[in-house]
N, C-alpha and C positions, 0 to 999 in steps of 0.2 A: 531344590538342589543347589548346594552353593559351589560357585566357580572357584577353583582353586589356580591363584597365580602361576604358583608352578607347572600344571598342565596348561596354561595359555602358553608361558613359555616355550615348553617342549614339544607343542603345535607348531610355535614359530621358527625354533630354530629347524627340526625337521621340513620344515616348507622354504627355508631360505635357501637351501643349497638349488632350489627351484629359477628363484629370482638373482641369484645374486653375480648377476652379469650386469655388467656398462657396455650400454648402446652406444659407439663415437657420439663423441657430437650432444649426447641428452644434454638436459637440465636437471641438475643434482639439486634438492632442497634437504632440510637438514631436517630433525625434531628435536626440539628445546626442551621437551619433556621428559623424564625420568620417569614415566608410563609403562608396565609390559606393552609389548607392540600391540597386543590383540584388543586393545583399547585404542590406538593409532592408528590399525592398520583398516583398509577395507573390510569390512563386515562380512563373515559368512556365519552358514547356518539359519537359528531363527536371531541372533542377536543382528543380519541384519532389517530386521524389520524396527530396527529402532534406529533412533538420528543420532548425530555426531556427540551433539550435548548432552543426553542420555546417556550415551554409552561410555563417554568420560568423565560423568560425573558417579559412574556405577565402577569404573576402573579405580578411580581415587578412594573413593569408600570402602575396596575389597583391600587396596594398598595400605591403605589407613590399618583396618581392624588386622590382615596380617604381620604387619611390624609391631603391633600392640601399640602404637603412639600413645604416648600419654594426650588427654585433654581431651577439648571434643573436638569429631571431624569437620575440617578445611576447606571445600572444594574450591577451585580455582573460578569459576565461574559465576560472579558478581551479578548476573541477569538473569535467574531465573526463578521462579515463584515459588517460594517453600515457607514452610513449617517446619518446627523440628523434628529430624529425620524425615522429613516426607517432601516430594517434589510434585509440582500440578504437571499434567499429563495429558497432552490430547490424543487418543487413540483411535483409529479408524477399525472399523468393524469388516472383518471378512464374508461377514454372511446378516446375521440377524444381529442389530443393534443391542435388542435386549438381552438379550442371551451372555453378548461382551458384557453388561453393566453388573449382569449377574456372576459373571467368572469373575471380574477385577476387584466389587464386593467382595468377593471369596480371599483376595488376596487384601484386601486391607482399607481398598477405594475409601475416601471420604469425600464428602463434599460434593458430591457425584452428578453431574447431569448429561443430558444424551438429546441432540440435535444431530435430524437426518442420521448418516453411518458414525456420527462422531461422539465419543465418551469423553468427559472432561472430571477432574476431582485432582486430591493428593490422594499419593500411592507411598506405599513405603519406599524406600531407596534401597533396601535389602530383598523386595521384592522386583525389583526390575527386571533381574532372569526370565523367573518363570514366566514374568508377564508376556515375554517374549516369544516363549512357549506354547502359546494358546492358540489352538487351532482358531479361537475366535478371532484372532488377533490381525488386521494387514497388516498396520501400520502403529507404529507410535512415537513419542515426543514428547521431550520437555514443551513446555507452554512456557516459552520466555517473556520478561515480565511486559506487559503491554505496554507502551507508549501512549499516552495522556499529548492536547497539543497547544499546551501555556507554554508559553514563552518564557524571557529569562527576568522578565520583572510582572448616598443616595446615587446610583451609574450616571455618568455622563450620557451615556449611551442611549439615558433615556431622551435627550433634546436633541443630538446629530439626526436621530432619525426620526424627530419628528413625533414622537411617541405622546408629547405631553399635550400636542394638540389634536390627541382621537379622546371622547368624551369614553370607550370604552374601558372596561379595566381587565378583563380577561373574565369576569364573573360566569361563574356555571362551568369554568375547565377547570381540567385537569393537565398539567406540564407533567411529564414522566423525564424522570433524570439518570442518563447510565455514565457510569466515572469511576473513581475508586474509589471512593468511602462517601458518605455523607455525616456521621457522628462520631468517629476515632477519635476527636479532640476533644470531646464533649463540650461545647460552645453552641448547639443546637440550641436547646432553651434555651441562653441566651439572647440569641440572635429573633427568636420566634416573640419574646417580652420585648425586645428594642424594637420590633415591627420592620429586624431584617428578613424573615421569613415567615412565609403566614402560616395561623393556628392552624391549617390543615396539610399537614404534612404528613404520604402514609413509608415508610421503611419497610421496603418487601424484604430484602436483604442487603446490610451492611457486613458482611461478613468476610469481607478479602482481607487477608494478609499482604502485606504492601511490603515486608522487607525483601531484603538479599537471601543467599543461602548462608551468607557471614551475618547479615545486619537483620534484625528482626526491627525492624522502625515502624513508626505508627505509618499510618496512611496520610496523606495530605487532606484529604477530605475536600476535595476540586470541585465534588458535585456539589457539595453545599455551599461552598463559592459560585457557581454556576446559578443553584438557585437563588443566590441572594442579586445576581444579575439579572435574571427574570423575572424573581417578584419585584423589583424598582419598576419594571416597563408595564408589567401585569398586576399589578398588586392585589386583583381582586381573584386570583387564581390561585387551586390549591397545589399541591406538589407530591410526587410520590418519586421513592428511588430505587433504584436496584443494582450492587454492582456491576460492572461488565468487568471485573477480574475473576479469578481463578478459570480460566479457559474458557474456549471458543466458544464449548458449548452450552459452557453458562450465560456467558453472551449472549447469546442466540437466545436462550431460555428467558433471559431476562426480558428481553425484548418482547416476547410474549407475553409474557406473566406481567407486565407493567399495562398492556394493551386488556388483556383482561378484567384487571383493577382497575381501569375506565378512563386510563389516560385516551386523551382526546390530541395532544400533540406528547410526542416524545423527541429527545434530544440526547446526542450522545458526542464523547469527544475523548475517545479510544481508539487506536490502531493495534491490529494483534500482527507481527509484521511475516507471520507464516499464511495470512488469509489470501488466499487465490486473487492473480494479478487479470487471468486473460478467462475466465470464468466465474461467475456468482455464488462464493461457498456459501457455507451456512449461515452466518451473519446476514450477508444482504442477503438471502434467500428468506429469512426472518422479517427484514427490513420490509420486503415485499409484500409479504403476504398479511403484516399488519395493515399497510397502506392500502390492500384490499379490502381491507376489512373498515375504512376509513379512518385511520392515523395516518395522520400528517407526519413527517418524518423530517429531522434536519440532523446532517452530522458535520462535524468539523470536516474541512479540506482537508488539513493539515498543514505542518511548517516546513514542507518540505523543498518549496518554491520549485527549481527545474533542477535539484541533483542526483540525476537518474541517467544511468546510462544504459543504450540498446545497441543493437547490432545483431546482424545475426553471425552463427560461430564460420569462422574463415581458421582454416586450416594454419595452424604457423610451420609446421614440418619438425616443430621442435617435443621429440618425448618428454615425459617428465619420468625422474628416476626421486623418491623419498628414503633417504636413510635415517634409520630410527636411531637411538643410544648404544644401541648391542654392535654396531656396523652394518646390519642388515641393510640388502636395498630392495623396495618395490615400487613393481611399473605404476605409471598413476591417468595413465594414459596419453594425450597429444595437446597443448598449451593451444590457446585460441590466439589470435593477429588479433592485438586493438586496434594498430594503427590502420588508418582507412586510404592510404595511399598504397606508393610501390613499394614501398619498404617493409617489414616483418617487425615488428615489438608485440612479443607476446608476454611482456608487463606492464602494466600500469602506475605510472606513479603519483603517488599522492603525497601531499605536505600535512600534515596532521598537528596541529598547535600543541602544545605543552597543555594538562589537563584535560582536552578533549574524549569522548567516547562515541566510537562511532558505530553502526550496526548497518550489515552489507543484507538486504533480501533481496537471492538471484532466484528470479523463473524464468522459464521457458513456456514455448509455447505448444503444451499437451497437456491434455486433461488430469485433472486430480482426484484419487481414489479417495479423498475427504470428502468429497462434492456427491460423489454417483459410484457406488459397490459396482464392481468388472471393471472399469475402468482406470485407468491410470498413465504415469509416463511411462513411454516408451527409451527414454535415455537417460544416461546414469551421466550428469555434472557435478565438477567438485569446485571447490570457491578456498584459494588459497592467500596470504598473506603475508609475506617476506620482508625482511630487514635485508642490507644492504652486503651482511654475510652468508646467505643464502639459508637464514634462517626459518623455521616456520614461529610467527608468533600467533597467527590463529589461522583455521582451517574449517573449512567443514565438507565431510567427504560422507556424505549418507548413500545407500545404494537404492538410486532412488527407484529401479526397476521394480527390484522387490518390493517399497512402500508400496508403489505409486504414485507418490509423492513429489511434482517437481520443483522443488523448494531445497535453496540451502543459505544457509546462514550463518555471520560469524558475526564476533563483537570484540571491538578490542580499546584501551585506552593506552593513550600516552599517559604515563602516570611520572615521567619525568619533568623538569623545569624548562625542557626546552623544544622546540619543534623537532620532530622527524620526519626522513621521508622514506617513504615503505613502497612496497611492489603489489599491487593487487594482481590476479593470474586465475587464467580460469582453463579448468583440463577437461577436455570431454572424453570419459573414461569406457563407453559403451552405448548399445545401441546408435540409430539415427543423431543428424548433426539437425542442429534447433536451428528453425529459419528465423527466429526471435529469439534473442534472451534478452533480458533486462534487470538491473539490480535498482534498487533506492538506497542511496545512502543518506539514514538518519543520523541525526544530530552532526550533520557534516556539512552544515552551512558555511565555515570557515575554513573547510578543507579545501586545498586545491588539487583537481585532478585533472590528469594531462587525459590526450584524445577524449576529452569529454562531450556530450552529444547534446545537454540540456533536456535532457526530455519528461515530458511528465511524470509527477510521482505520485497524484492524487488515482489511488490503488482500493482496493477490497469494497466494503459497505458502503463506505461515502459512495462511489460511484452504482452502486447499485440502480436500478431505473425508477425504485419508489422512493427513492431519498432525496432530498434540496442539500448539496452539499455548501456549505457557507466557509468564504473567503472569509481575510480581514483587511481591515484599511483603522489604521489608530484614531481615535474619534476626533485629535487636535487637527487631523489633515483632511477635514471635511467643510464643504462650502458655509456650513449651517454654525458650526464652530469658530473658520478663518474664512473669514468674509472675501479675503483677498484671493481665495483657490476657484478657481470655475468649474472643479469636478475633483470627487476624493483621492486619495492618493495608496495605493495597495501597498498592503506592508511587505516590503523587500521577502521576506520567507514565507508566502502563502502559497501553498499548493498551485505547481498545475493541473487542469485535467489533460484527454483526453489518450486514457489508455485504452486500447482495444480487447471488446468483449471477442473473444473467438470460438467459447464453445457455450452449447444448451448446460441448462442441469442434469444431463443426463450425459454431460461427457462427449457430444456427439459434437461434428464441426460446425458453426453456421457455414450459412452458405455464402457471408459476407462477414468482413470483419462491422461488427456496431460500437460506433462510437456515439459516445454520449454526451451531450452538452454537459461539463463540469467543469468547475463549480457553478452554479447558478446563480449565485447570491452572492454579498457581501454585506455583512453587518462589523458593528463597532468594537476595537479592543482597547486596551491598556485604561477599562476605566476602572473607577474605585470599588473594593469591598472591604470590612471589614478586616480582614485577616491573610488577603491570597494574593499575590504571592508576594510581593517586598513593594517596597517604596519607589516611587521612579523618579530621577530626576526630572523628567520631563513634563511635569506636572508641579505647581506649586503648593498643593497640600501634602498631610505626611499620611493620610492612608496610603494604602497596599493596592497594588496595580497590575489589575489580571490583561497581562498579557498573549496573543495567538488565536489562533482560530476555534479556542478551546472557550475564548469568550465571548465570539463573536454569533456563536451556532447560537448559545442561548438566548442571546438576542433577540434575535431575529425568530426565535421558535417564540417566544413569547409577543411578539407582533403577530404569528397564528394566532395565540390564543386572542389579541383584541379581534383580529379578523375574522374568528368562530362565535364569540358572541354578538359580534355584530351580522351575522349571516349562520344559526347554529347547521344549518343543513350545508354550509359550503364544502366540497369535497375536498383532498389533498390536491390534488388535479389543478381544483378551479382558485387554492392558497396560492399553490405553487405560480402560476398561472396571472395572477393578480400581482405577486411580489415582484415578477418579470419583468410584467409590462410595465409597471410603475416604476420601475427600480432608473437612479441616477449611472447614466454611460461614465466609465472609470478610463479605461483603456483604447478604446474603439467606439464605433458606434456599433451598435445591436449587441450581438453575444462574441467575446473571445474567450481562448481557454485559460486567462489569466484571474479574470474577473468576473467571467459571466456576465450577465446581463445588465451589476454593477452593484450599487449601492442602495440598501433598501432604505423605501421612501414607506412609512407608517402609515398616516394619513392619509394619503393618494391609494395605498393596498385596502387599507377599511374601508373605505369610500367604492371600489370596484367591487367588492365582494359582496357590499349591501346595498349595490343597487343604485349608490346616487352620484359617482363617480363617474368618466364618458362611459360609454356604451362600448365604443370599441377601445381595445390598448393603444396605444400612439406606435406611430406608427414604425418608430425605432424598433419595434418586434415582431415587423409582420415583415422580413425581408422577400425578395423576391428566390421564388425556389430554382435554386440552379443546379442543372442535371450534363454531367461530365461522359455520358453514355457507356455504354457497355464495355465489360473487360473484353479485352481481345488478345488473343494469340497470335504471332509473327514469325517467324524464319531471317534471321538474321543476313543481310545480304549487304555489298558495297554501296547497291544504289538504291536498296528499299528507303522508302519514304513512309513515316505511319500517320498519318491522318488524326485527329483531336474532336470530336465533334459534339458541340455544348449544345446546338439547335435545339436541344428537346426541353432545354429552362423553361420553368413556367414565371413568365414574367407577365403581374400584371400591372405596369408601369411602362410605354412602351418609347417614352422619352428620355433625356439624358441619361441611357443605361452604358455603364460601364465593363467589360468582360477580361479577367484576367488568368491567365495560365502560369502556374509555378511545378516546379518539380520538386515532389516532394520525398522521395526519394530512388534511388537507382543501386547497377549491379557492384560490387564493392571497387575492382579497377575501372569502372567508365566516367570520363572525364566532361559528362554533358552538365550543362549549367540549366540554369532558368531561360539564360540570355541565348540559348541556343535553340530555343521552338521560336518558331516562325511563324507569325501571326498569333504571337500568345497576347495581345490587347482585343483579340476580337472573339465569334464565338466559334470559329472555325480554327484550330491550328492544326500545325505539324511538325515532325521533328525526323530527324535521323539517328539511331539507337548505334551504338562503338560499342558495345561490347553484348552477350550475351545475358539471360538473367532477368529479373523484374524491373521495370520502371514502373513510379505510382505517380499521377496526375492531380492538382488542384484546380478546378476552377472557381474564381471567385466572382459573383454577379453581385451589381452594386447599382441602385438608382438615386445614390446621392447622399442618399439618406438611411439605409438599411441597406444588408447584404446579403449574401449567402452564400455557402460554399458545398461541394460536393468531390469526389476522388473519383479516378479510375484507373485498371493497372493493365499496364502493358506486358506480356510476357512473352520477351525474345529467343525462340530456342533458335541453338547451333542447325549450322546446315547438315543436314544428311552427307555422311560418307561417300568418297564416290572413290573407283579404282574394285580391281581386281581381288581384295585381301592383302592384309598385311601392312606394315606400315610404307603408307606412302610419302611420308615424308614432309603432309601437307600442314597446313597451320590452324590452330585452334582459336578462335577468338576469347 
């Protein structure tokens, strides 16, 4: 069935005399788009089972062929994975996966594969209606183009860590490599006759298309940069690759399929930025269950060092009203308070450089119907983008009930000569208010954003539980390189961890937030290949200088492979486990969430794994276990006093121990500090709670030389009403 403009229209105007009232007082945003509205406006029917980007790149296309534009179609959006006429697609299955793979087939699907509820392929762009149509359908989405995490510039990398002093060479493995292309430049032979890549290399699929919806460009071919990083450290190992573009679920698929082929370590250095932030989607669900299968597993951190902002949504009191081109107005629901004091700013401002491209992924914290069929969110957010006239220049307003879906996303560039500053705005438009949200902002290392929180942005498969996520640190700023450093130096943009897992693969809550030690590792970047990516000054040769945690992962996956042949039966477990304990302190001593455990040491990892290395890890890794005791509930009172009790540490060290208590966070207006618990140096504190609401506890135990830490949450509800009925008059904390 094809939509006709004209009926979108005379949907909309018949429903605006509905809307078309101003609330005193709203927030008017504008639409800069020449769009029918029913491509702008909130989604009904089944079209809203598709997301923002879909649904505006289906509007432009129907605009396009009814004006009969001469040439070929334009779309506006720069980010997403195509083919001519055709768009990649990840679609969630309402009931039986195969069943969807078989409908979408029917409509055109190429390139098709299917992890857990999830379909991934190109679809035609003329079919995206009906796709919308299908009972089998929950949910669906553009698959914006993935994120790769190189940076902006024989390896070095092989001497910082040590690598040229293990007698091993990786002989009898297999490295698996997922990226976006490995042969698009056709340079492989090449590289395999200079003895940059060895004669065994198997291409399960190179088949992504890597341009725009405007730019059909080749691929960079990152992974065969990556292998030519792993064979300098391994050289006696062979190589297979698979891409991880054209969607999630090829991803995932590849993942497999590379583990089948008899990779023994696999490496990957892709972010898809719709993958589940507070659950394990399909990727790391893949990640895992190869690592059960014994693959070892290492992905990039990423570059996103701490530009991520959380909070959970606080009321501003301000509506939001959007008028499209026609004059229409609709509601868009209630604007969220950034600011975290007494004041109300429910925008955000950002400074955005000349050039820049940034990409905003907001979730929340409820289950995703991509993860576990029944399941889904519960609340409908939108994620908006304003110029300084109350413009919209990007938006994304998917309804995310009916997905399930809690994901939105926008992407915008300054394409002008000069900075701007824009308003980020986020409206909770239905259902429950999120006790989390959180966005990452990519490629926005140079953006400045006011009430910002720094919080971690090491998100999806890296954090997985069977994965070794790898930092970077530039190989010139390591002890082994500059003699003069006493420990490496983390490159300014390397991911943090420690995002909270909050639900099973099955969508259900834990019963504790798990947080996971990430990243674990750091290996080497900005060293030489061949071909990737550009010249660095920073270096006095004129090879090409892969830069990010995109060169760092390979690395260090290729010190697995010396430390499988030298121990063929060592689990992922007992790699991971070995590179730990061995690895050089960067930022702290033992593990923080910057650096992890630090910098891996080659030599010292082969030597544990085969046996001739100490017996036990040093003891930088065996901290003392410190136990912050049970969550408790409270009643808000003037003289309640709440108690801290760390007694239950398992400490076996029973000398110079050190005990510290921080607040690590509290209810939005309460004004308690760290400095405000009272015996927080010992293992007993207390404190007094100002306002109603969650406080969450750290304890940190330390015998000098290792640490540990552990959380617990306080939750102070309001006093019980007291009086006869009715308002008495009395005060609310």
């Amino acid at each position: 069935m094809r939509i006709s403009i004209k009926l979108w229209l005379s949907a909309l105007v018949a429903a605006a005399a509905v809307v078309a009232m101003q609330t005193a007082g709203a927030v008017e945003l504008q639409e800069a788009d020449a769009l029918p509205p029913a491509f702008l406006q909130k989604a009904v029917g089944p079209m809203a089972k598709s997301d923002t980007a879909l649904r505006r790149l289906l509007g432009e296309f129907l605009a396009h062929r009814e004006r009969g534009d001469a040439g070929p179609f334009a779309p506006s959006n720069l980010h997403l994975q195509y083919a001519p006429g055709r768009v990649v697609i990840d679609a969630v299955a309402a009931g039986d996966p195969a069943r969807l793979m078989e409908d979408l087939r029917g409509l055109g699907l190429t390139k098709a594969a299917q992890y857990g509820p999830v379909v991934s392929g190109l679809i035609p762009i003329g079919a995206i209606e009906r796709m919308t149509r299908l009972d089998s359908v929950r949910a669906v989405g553009a698959s914006w183009r993935p994120m790769t995490n190189a940076g902006l510039v024989t390896s070095e990398g092989v001497y910082v860590m040590g690598a040229d002093f293990v007698t091993q060479t990786g002989l009898g493995q297999t490295i698996g490599v997922l990226s976006d292309s490995f042969d698009h430049l056709g340079d492989a032979g090449a590289d395999q006759t200079n003895g940059d890549l060895p004669a065994s290399v198997i291409s399960l699929d190179d088949s992504a298309n890597c341009g725009s919806i405007l730019v059909q460009a080749s691929c960079r071919d990152e992974g065969r940069a990556m292998m030519q990083l792993a064979h300098d450290v391994a050289p006696g190992a062979s190589m297979a690759f698979h891409t991880a573009f054209t969607g999630e679920a090829n991803f995932a698929q590849g993942i497999r399929d590379l583990a089948v082929a008899g990779a023994d370590i696999i490496v990957d250095d892709v972010m898809y930025f719709a993958e589940t932030m507070f659950q394990d989607g399909i990727i790391a669900q893949a990640v895992d269950d190869v690592v059960a299968d014994g693959v070892a597993y290492f992905s990039a951190a990423g570059n996103g060092a701490r530009k991520s902002y959380e909070a959970s949504y606080e009321a501003s009191g301000e509506p939001l009203f959007v008028v499209n081109w026609l004059g229409q107005m609709e509601p868009r629901g209630e604007l969220h308070d950034f600011d975290p004091g007494p004041d109300v700013d429910w925008r955000q401002s950002m400074t955005i450089p000349a050039g820049a491209t940034i990409y905003v992924s907001l979730q929340w914290d409820q289950p995703s119907s991509a993860v576990a069929a029944g399941n889904g969110s519960r609340s409908d957010v939108d994620l908006y983008l304003q110029d300084g006239n109350s413009v919209i220049l990007a938006s994304s307003i998917d309804d995310n009930i009916t997905s399930g879906v809690p994901v939105e996303i926008l992407a915008y560039t300054n394409s002008g000569e000069t900075e701007v500053n824009l308003d980020l705005m986020i409206a909770h438009f239905d259902g429950p208010e999120a006790a989390l949200m959180k966005y990452v902002l990519f490629g926005g290392l140079n953006v400045t954003v006011e009430h910002a929180t720094d919080s971690p942005t090491l998100y999806g498969h890296a954090n997985a539980a069977g994965a070794e996520a790898v930092g970077a640190a530039f190989y010139q700023d390591t002890p082994l390189y500059d003699t003069s450093l006493s420990q490496p130096v983390l490159e300014y943009f390397s991911s943090a961890g420690g995002v909270p897992i909050l639900f099973d693969r099955n969508g259900l809550a834990l019963s504790a937030a798990e947080l996971r030690e990430k990243p674990e590792i750091v290996g080497p970047d900005g060293t030489n290949t061949t071909f990737f990516y550009a010249d660095s000054t920073r270096d006095t040769d004129n090879w090409p200088n892969f830069f990010g945690t995109s060169a760092a992962a390979p690395h260090v996956a290729a010190v697995a492979a010396l430390m499988r042949e030298a121990n063929p039966a060592a689990t992922p477990t007992e790699i991971y486990a070995a590179l730990e304990s061995t690895a050089t302190d960067m930022m702290s001593t033992g593990f923080d969430w910057d650096s992890g455990y630090g910098f891996v040491s080659a030599p010292d990892a082969v030597a544990v794994v085969a046996g001739s290395g100490p017996t036990d890890p040093p003891s930088v890794n065996h901290p003392p276990v410190a136990d912050a005791g049970e969550d408790k509930t409270v009643t808000l009172s003037d003289t309640i006093i709440v108690p801290l009790a760390g007694s239950g540490s398992d400490l076996d060290v029973e000398d110079s121990l050190t005990f510290q208590w921080t607040l690590v966070s509290k209810p939005r207006k309460s004004r308690l500090t760290s400095g405000d618990i009272v015996g927080a140096d010992s293992s007993s504190a207390v404190f007094h709670p100002d306002k109603a609401g969650t406080y969450e506890f750290q304890l940190t135990v330390s015998d000098g030389i290792a640490s540990s830490s552990d959380t617990t949450v306080v939750t102070v509800e309001k006093p019980p009403k007291t009086g006869g009925g009715g308002d008495t008059g009395g005060c609310n904390p």
